[in-house]
C-alpha positions as CSV (number, residue, x, y, z in Angstrom):
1,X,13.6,39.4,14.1
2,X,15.3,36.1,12.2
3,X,18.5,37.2,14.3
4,X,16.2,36.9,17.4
5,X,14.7,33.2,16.5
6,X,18.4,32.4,15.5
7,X,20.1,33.2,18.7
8,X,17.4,32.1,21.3
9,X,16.6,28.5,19.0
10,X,19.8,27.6,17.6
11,X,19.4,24.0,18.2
12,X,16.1,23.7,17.2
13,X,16.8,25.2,14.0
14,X,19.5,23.3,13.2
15,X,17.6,19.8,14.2
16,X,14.7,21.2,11.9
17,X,17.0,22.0,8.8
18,X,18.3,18.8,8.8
19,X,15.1,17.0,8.8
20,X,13.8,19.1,5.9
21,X,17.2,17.9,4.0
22,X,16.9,14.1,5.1
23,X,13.6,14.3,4.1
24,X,13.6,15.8,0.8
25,X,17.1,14.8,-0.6
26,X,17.8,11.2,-1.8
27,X,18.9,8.2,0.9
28,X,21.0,5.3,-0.4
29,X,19.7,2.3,1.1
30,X,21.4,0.7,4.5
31,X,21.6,-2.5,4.4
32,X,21.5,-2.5,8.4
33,X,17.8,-0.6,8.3
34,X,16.7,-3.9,6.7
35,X,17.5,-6.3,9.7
36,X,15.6,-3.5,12.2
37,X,11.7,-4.2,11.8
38,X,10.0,-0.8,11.2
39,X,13.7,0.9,11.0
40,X,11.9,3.7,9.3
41,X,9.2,4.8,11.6
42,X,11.6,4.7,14.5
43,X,13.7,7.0,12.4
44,X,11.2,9.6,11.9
45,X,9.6,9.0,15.9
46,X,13.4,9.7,17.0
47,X,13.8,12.6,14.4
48,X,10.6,14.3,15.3
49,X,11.7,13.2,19.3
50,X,14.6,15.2,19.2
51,X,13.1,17.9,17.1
52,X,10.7,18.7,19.8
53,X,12.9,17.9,23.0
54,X,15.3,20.7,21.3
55,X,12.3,23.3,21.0
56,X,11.8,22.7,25.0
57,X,15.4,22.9,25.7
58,X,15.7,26.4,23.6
59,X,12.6,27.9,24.6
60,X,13.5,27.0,28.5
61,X,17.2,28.3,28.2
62,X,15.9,31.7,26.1
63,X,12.4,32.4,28.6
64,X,12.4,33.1,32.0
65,X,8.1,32.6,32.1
66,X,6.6,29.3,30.6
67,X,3.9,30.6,28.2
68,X,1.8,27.5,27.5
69,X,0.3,28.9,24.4
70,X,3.2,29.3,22.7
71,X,4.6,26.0,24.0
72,X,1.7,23.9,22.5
73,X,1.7,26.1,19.1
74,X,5.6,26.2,18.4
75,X,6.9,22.9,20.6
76,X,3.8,20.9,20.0
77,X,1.6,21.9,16.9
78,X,4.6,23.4,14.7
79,X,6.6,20.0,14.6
80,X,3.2,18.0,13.9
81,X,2.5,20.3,11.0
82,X,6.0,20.0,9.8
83,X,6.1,16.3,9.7
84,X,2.7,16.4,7.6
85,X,4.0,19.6,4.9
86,X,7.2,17.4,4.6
87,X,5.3,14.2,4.0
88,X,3.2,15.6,1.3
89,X,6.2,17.3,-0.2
90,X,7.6,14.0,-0.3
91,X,5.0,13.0,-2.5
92,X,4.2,15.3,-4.5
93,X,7.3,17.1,-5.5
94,X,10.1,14.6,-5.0
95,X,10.8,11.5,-7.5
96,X,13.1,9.9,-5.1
97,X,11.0,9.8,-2.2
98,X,7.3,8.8,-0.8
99,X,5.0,10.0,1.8
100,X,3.3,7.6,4.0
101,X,0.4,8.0,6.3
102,X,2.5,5.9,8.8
103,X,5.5,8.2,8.8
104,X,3.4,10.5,9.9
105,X,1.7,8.8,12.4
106,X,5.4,8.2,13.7
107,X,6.2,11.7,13.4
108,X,3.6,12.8,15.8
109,X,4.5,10.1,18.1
110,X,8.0,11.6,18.2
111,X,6.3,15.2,19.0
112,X,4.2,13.7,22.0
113,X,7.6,11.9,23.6
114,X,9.4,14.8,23.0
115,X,6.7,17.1,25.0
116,X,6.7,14.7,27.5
117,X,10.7,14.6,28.0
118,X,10.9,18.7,27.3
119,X,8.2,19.7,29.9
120,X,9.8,17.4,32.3
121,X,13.9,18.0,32.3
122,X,14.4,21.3,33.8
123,X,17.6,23.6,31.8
124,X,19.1,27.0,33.0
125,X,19.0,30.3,31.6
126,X,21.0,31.7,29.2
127,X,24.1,33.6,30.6
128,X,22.7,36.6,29.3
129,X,19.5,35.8,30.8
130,X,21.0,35.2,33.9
131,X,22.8,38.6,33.6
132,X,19.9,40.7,32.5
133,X,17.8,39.6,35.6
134,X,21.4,41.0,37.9
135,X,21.1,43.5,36.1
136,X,17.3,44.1,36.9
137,X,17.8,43.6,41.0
138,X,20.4,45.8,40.9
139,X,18.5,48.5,39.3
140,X,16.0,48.0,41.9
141,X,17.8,47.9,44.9
């Protein structure tokens, strides 16, 4: 079953392991985030942006059917709840970094753009997909 999840989300999963590192490892400090006002809460709206538009773009290249069910649980809901787990985490199991009601806020702002963007760009199927549904006509004619 992992195997499954890795092969039809491998973007998604990779975009979500990195934000569980950035989040809970140490960042040295960039002095150009200083000069950008709010540098951090555009970080975490394009983090969780991105995030999300890579859930759409796997789950459209892996299903043939939408299922909106499982669109707003794992490409909507899932990424929210992930940005609040990791903000807690932040503050109570890390020294080095701090959870903020704000970051959140820009987390979920990230998911909503993202669902917007995702339902919206259209992406083919998978070439195995593509080839199972060959496969299919031919079987019927």
């Amino acid at each position: 079953m992992p195997l499954l999840y890795l092969r039809r989300y491998p973007l998604a999963i990779l975009v979500a392991v990195a934000i569980v590192m950035l989040s809970l490892l140490p960042i040295p400090d960039i002095k150009l985030a200083e000069d950008v006002p709010l540098a951090d809460k555009w970080t975490h709206m394009v983090m969780y942006g991105v995030l999300t538009l890579a859930i759409w773009i796997d789950y459209k290249r892996s299903h043939q059917r939408r299922n909106a069910w499982r669109l707003i649980v794992f490409a909507f809901l899932a990424p929210i709840a992930m940005g609040g787990v990791l903000e807690l985490m932040q503050t109570h199991l890390t020294t080095c970094r701090s959870g903020e009601v704000l970051d959140f806020v820009a987390n979920t702002i990230g998911v909503v753009l993202g669902s917007v963007v995702g339902s919206l760009i259209r992406v083919p199927l998978s070439t195995s997909q593509c080839s199972s549904r060959r496969h299919r006509r031919q079987l019927v004619l």
